[in-house]
py3Dmol code that shows the C-alpha trace and the ligand (Angstrom):
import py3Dmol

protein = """\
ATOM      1  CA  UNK A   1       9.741 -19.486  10.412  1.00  0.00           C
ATOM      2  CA  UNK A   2      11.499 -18.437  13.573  1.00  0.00           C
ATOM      3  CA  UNK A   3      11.777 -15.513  15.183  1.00  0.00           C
ATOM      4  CA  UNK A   4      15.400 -14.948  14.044  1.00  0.00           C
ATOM      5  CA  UNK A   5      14.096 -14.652  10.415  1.00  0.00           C
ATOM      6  CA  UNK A   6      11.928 -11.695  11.935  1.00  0.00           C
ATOM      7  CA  UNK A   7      13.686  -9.594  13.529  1.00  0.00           C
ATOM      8  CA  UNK A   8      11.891  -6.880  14.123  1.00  0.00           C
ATOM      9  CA  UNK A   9       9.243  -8.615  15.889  1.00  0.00           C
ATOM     10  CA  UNK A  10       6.157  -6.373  17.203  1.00  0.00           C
ATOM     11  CA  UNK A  11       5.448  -6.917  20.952  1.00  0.00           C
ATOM     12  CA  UNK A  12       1.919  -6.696  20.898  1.00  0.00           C
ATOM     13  CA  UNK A  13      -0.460  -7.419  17.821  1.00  0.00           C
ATOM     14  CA  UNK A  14      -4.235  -7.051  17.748  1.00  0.00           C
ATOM     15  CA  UNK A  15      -6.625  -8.931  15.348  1.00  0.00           C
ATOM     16  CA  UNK A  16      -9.844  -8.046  14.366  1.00  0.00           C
ATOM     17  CA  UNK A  17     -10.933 -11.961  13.167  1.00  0.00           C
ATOM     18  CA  UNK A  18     -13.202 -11.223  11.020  1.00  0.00           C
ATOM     19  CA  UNK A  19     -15.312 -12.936   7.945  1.00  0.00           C
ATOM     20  CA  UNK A  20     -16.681 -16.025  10.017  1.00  0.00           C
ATOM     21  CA  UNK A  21     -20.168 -15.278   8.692  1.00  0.00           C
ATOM     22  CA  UNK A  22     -19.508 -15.155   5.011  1.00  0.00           C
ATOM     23  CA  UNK A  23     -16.771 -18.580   5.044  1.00  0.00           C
ATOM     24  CA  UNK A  24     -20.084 -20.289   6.327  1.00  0.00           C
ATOM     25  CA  UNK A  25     -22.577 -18.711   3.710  1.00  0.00           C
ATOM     26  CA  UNK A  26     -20.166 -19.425   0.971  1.00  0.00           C
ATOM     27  CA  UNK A  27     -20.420 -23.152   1.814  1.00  0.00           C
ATOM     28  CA  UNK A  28     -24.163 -23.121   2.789  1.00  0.00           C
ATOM     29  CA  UNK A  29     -23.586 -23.313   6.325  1.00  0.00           C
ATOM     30  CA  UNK A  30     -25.003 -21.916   9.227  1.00  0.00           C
ATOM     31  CA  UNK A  31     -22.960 -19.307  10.359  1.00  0.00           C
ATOM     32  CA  UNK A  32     -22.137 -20.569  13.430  1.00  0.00           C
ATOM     33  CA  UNK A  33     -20.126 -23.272  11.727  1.00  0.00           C
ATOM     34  CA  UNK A  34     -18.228 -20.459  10.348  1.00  0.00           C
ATOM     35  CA  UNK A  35     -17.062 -18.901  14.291  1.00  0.00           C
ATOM     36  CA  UNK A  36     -16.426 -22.802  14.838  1.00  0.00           C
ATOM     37  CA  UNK A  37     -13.567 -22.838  11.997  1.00  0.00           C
ATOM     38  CA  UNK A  38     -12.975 -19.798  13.416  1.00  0.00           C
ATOM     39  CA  UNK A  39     -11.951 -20.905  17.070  1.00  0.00           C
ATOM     40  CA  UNK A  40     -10.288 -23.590  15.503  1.00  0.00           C
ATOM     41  CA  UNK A  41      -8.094 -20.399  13.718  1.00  0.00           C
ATOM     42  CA  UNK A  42      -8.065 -18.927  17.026  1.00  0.00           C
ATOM     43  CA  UNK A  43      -6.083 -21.727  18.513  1.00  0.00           C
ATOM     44  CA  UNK A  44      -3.622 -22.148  15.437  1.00  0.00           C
ATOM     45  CA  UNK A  45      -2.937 -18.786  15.808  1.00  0.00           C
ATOM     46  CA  UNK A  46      -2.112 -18.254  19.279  1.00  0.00           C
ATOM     47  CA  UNK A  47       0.323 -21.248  19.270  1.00  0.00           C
ATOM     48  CA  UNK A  48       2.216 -19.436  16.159  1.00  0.00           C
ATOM     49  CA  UNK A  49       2.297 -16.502  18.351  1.00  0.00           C
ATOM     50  CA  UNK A  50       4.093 -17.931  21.486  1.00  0.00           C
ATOM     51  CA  UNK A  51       6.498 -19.887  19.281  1.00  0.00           C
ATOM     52  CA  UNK A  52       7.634 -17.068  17.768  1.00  0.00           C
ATOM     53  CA  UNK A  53       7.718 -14.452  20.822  1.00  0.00           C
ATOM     54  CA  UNK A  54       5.296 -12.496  20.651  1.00  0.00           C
ATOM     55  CA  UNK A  55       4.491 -10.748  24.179  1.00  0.00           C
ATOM     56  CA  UNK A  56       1.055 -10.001  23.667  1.00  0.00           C
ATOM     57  CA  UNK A  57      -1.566 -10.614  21.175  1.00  0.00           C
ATOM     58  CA  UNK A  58      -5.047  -9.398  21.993  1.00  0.00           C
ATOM     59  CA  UNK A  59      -8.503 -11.196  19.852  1.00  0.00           C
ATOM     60  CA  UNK A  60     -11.371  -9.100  18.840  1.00  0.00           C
ATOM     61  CA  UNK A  61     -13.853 -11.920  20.024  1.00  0.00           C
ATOM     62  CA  UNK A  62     -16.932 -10.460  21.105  1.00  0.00           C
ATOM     63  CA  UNK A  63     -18.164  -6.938  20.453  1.00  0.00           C
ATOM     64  CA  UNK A  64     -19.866  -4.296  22.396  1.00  0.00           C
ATOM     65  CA  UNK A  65     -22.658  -4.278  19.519  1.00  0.00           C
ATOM     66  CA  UNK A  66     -22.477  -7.816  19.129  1.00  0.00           C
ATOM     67  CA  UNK A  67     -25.106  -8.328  21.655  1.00  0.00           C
ATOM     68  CA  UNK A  68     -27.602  -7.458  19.166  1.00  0.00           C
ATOM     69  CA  UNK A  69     -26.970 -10.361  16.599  1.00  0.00           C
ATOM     70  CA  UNK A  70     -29.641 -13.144  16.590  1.00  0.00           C
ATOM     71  CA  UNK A  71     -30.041 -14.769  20.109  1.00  0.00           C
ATOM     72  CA  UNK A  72     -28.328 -18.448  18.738  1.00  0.00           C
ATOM     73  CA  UNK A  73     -26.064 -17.304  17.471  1.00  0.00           C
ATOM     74  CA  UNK A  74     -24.600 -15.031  20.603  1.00  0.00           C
ATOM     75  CA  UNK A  75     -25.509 -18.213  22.748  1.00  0.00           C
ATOM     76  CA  UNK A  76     -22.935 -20.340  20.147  1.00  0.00           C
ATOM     77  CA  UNK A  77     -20.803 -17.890  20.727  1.00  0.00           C
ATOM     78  CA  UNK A  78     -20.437 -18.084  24.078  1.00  0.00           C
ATOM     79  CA  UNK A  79     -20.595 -21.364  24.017  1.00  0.00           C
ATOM     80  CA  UNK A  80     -17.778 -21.765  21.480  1.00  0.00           C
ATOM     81  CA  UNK A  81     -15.427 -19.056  24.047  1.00  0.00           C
ATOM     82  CA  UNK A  82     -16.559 -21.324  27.002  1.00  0.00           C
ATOM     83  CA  UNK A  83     -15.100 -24.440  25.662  1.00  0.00           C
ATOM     84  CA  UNK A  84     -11.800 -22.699  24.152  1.00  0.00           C
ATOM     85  CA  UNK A  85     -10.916 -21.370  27.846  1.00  0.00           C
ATOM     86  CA  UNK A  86     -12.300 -25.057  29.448  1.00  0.00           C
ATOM     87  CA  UNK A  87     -10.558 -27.042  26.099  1.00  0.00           C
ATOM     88  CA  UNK A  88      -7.141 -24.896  25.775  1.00  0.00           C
ATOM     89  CA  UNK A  89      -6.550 -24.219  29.850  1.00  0.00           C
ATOM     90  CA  UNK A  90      -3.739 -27.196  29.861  1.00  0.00           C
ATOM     91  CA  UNK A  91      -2.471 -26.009  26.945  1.00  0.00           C
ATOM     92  CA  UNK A  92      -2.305 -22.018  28.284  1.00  0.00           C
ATOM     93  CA  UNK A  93      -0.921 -22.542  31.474  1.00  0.00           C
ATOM     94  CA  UNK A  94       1.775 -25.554  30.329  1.00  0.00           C
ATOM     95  CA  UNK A  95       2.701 -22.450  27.370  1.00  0.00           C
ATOM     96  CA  UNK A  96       3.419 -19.849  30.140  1.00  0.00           C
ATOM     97  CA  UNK A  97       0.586 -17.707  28.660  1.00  0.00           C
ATOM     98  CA  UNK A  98      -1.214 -15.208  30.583  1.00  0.00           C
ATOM     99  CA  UNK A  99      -4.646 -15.265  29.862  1.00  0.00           C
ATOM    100  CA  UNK A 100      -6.368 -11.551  30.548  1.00  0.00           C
ATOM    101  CA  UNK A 101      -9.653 -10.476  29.127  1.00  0.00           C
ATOM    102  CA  UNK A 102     -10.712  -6.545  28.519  1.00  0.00           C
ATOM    103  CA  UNK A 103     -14.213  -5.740  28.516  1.00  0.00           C
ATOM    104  CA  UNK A 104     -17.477  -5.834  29.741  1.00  0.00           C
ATOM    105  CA  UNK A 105     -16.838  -9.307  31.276  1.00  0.00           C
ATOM    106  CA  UNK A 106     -19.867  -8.738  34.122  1.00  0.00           C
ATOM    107  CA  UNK A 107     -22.311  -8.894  31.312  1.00  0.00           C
ATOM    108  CA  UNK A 108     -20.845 -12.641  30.449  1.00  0.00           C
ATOM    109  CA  UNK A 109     -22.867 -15.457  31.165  1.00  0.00           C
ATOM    110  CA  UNK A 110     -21.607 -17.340  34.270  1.00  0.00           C
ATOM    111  CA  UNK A 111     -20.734 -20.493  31.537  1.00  0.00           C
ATOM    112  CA  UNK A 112     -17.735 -17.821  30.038  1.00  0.00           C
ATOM    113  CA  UNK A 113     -17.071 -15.788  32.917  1.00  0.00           C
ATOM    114  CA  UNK A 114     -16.479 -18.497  35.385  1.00  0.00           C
ATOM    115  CA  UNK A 115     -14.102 -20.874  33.472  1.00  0.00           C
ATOM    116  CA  UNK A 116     -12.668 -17.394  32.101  1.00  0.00           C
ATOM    117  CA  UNK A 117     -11.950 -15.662  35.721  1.00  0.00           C
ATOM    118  CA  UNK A 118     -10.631 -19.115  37.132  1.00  0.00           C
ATOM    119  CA  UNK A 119      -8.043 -19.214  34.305  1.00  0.00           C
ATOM    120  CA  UNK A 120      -7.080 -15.503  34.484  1.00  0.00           C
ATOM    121  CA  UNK A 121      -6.667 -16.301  37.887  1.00  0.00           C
ATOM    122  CA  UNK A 122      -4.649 -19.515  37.421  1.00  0.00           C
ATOM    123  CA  UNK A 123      -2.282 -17.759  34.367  1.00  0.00           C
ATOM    124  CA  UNK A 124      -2.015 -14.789  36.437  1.00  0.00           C
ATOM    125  CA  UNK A 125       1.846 -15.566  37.213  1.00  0.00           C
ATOM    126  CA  UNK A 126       2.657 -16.303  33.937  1.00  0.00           C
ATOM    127  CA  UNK A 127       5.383 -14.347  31.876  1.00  0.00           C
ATOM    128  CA  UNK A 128       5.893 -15.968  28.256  1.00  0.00           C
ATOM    129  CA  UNK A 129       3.045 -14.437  26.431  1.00  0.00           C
ATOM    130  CA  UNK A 130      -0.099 -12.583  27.497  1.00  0.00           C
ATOM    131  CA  UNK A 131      -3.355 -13.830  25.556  1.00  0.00           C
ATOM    132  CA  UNK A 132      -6.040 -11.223  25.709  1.00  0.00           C
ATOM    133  CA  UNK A 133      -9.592 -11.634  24.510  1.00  0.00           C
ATOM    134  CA  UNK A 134     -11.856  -8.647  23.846  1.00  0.00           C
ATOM    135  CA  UNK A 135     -15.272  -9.455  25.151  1.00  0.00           C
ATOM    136  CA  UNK A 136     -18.044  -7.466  25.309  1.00  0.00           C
ATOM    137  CA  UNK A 137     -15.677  -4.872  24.426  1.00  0.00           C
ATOM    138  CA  UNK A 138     -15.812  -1.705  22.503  1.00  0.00           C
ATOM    139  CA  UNK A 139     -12.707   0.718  22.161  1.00  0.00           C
ATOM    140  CA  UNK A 140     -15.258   3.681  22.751  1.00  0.00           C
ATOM    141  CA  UNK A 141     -16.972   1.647  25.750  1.00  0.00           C
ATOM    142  CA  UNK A 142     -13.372   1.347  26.886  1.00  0.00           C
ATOM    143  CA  UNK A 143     -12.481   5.076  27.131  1.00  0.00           C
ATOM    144  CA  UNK A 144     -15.802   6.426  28.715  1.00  0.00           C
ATOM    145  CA  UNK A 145     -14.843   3.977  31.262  1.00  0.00           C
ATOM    146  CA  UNK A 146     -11.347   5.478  31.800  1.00  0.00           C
ATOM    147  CA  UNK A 147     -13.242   8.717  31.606  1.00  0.00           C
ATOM    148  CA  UNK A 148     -15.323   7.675  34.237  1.00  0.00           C
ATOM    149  CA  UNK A 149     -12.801   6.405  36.187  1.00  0.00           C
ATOM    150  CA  UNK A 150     -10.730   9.504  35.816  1.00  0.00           C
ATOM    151  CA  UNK A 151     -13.684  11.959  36.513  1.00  0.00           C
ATOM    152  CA  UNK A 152     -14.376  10.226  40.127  1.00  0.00           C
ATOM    153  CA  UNK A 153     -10.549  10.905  41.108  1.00  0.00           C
ATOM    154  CA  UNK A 154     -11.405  14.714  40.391  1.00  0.00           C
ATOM    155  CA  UNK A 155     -14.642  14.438  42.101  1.00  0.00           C
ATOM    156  CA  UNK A 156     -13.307  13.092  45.268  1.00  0.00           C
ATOM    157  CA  UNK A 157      -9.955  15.492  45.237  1.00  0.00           C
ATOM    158  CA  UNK A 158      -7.582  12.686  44.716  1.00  0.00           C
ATOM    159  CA  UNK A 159      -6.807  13.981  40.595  1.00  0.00           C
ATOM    160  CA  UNK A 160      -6.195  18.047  39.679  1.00  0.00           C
ATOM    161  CA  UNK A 161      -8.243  18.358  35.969  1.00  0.00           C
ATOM    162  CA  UNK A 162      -4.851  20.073  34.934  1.00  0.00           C
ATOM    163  CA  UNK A 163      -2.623  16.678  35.790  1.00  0.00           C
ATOM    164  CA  UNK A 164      -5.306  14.561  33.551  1.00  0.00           C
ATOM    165  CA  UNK A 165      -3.009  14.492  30.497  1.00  0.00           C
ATOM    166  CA  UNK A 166      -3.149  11.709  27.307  1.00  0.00           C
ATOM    167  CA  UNK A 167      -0.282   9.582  29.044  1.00  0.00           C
ATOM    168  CA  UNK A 168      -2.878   9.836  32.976  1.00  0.00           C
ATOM    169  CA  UNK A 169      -5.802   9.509  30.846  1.00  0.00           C
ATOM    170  CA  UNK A 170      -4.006   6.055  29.030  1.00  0.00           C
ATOM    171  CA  UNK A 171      -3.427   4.719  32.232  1.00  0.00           C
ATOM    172  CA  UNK A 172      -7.129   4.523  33.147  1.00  0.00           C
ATOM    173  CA  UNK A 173      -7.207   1.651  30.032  1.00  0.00           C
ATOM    174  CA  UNK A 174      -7.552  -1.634  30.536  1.00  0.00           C
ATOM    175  CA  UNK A 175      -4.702  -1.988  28.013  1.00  0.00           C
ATOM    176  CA  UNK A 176      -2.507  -0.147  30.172  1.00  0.00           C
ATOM    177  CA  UNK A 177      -0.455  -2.863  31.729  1.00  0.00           C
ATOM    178  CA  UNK A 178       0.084  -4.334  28.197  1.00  0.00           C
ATOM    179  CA  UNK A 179       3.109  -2.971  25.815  1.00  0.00           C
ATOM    180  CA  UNK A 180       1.917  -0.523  23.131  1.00  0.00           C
ATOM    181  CA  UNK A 181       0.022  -1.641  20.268  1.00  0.00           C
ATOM    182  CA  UNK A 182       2.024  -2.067  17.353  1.00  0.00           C
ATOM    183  CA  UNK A 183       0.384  -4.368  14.548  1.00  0.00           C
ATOM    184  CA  UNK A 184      -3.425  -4.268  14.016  1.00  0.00           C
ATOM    185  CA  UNK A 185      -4.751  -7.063  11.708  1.00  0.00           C
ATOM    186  CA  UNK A 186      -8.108  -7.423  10.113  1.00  0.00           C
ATOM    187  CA  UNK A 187      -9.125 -10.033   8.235  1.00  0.00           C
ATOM    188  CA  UNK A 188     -11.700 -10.630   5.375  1.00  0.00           C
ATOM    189  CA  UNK A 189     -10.735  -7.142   3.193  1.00  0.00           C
ATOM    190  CA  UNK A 190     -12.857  -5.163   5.460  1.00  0.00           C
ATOM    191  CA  UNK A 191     -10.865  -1.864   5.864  1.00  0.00           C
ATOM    192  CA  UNK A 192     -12.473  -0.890   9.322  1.00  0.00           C
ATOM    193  CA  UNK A 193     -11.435  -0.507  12.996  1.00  0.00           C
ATOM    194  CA  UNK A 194     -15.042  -1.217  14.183  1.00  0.00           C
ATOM    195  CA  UNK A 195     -14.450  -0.150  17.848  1.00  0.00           C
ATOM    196  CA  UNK A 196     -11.819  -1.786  18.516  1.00  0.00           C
ATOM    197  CA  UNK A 197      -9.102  -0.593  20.653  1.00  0.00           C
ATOM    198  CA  UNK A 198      -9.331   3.365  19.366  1.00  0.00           C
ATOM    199  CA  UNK A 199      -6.955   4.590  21.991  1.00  0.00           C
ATOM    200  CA  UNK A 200      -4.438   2.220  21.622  1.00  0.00           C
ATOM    201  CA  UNK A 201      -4.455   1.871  17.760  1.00  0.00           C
ATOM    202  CA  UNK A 202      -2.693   5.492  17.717  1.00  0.00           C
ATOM    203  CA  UNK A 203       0.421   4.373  16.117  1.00  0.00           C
ATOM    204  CA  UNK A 204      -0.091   0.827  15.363  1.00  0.00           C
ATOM    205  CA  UNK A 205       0.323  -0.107  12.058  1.00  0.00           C
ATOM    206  CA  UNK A 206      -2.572  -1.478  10.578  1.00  0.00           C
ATOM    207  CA  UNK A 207      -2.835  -4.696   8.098  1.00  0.00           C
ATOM    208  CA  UNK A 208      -6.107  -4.968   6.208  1.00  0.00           C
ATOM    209  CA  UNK A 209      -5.367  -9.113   4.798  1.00  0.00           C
ATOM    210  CA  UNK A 210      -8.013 -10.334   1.721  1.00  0.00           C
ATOM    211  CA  UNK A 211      -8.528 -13.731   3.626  1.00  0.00           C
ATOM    212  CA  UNK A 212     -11.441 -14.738   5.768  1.00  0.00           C
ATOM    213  CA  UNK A 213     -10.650 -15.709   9.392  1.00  0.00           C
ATOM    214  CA  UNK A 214     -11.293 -19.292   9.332  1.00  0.00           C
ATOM    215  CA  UNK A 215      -9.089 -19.507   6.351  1.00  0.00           C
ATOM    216  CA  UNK A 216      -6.051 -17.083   8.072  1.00  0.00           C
ATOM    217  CA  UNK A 217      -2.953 -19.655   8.719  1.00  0.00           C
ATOM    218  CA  UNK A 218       0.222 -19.071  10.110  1.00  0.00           C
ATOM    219  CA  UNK A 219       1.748 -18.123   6.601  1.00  0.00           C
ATOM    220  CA  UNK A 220      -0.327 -15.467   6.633  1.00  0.00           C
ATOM    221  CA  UNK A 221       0.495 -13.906   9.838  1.00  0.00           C
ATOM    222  CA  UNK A 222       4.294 -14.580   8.859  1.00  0.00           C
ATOM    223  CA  UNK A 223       3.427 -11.992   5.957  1.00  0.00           C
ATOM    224  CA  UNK A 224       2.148  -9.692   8.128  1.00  0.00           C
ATOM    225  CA  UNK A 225       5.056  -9.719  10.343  1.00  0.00           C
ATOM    226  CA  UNK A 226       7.311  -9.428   7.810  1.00  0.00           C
ATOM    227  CA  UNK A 227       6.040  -7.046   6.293  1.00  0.00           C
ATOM    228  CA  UNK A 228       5.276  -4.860   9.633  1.00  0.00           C
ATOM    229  CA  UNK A 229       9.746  -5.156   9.674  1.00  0.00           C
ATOM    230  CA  UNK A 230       9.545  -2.949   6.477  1.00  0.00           C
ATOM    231  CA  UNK A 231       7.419  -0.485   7.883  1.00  0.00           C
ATOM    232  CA  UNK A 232       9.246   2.791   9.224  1.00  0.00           C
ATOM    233  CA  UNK A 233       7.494   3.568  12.342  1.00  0.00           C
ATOM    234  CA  UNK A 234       8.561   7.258  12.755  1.00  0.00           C
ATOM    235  CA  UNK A 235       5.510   8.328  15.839  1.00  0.00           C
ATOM    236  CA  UNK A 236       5.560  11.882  14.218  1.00  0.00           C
ATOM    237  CA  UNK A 237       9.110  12.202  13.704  1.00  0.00           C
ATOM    238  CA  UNK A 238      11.004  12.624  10.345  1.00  0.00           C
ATOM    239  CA  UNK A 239      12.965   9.866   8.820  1.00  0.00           C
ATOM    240  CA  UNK A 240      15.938  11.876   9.512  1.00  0.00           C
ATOM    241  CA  UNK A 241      15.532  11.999  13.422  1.00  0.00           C
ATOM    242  CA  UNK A 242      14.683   8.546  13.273  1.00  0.00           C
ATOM    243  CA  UNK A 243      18.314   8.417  11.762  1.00  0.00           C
ATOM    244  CA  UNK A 244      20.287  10.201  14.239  1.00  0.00           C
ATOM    245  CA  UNK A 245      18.644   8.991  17.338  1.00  0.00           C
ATOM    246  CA  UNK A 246      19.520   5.139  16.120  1.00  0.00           C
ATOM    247  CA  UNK A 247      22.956   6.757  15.465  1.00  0.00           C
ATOM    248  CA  UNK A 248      23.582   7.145  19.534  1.00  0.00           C
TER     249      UNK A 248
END
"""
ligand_1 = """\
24
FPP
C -16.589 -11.609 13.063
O -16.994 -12.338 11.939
C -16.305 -12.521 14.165
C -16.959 -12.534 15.339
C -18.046 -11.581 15.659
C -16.674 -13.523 16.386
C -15.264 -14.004 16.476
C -15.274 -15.302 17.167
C -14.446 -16.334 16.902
C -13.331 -16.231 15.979
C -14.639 -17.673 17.534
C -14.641 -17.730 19.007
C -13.517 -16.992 19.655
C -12.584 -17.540 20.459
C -11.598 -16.661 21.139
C -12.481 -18.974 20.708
P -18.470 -12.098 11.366
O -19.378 -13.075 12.004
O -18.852 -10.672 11.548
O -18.233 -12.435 9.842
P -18.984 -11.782 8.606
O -18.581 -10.336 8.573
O -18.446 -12.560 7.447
O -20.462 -11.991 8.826
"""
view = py3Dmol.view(width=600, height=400)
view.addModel(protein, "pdb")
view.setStyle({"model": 0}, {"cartoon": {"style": "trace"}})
view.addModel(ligand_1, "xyz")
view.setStyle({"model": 1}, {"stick": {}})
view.zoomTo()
view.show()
């Protein structure tokens, strides 16, 4: 598949990868195996992505509340993330990938944040596609940040409350220097957002695929994308404005 054969491509897509957990129990696994096969999905993915054009995808990776799963498992995780930004870095930066990260990334362990910042730092000029990895992120995290953010400005006179509007607010986001959000998929059946990206999932359309993440391939994304090209995207318009204004 090529991106001719698509042509209605969505600039930036979002994927919640989940189901790592239950591809390992179903084969009697720990389930760290299962986020191994799933890095392994991770990497398959991405390279799909940048062949066919895609500006920006951005990987649920790491959750806000995922801090509270059992201690090994967080420290494989970590571990796993540290060796895909140490293991893919050639790979990233010989792709023209940007790689960015939104998050919490201070409460990283120096083995992920390091690598991680030195290769955000190293991509930073980089205009082909941007990778983004959600880490220690939560979409509701996220926006009290902006809130925050936002709220100092009025405090110290540099923001007027009645100037703090959705589009001022938006721009507090990390995801603000990244094109709108247009395709969420989540993986394993689960029919949830679970936190992730709240704001920005507005008018994205969302793809709930029956497949776990270590199983997700490339024909599967090519389903989702063509099936995001059938989708009328109307952002609270009729179908009949849509009409005219593609008329002009
Ligand atoms: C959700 O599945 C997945 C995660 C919490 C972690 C995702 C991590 C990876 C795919 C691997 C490492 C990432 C990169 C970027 C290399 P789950 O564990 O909640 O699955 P379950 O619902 O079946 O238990």
């Amino acid at each position: 598949m090529t991106a001719t054969d698509l042509p209605d491509l969505p600039r930036h897509v979002g994927i919640i990868m989940d189901g790592n957990g239950r591809w390992a129990q179903l084969r009697d696994q720990p389930r760290l195996s299962g986020h191994k096969a799933g890095a392994e999905t991770v990497r398959d993915i991405t390279r799909a992505s940048r062949e066919l054009g895609i500006e920006a995808l951005t990987l649920y990776a790491f959750s806000s509340q995922n801090w509270a799963r059992p201690v090994d498992e967080v420290a494989g995780l970590m571990e796993l993330l540290r060796d895909f930004v140490i293991d893919e870095r050639a790979e990233i930066l010989d792709n023209g990938i940007r790689l960015e990260a939104l998050g919490e990334i201070e409460r990283l362990p120096a083995l992920v944040r390091e690598p991680l910042e030195e290769l955000r730092t190293a991509s930073a000029g980089n205009t082909k596609m941007v990778l983004t990895l959600a880490l220690s992120y939560g979409g509701r995290e996220s926006i009290t940040r902006a809130a925050r953010a936002a709220a100092r400005e009025i405090v110290a006179g540099t923001l007027r409350v009645e100037d703090l509007d959705a589009d001022k607010l938006g721009s507090y986001l990390p995801t603000a220097k990244l094109p709108a959000l247009d395709l969420l998929i989540r993986t394993s059946g689960e029919q949830r957002i679970s936190n992730f990206m709240l704001w920005e999932v507005a008018y994205a359309e969302l793809m709930f695929v029956d497949v776990l993440w270590p199983e997700f391939r490339r024909a599967h994304l090519y389903e989702c994308l063509k099936a995001y090209g059938t989708r009328e995207r109307r952002f609270g318009l009729t179908s009949a404005q849509l009409a005219d204004s593609s008329d002009v």
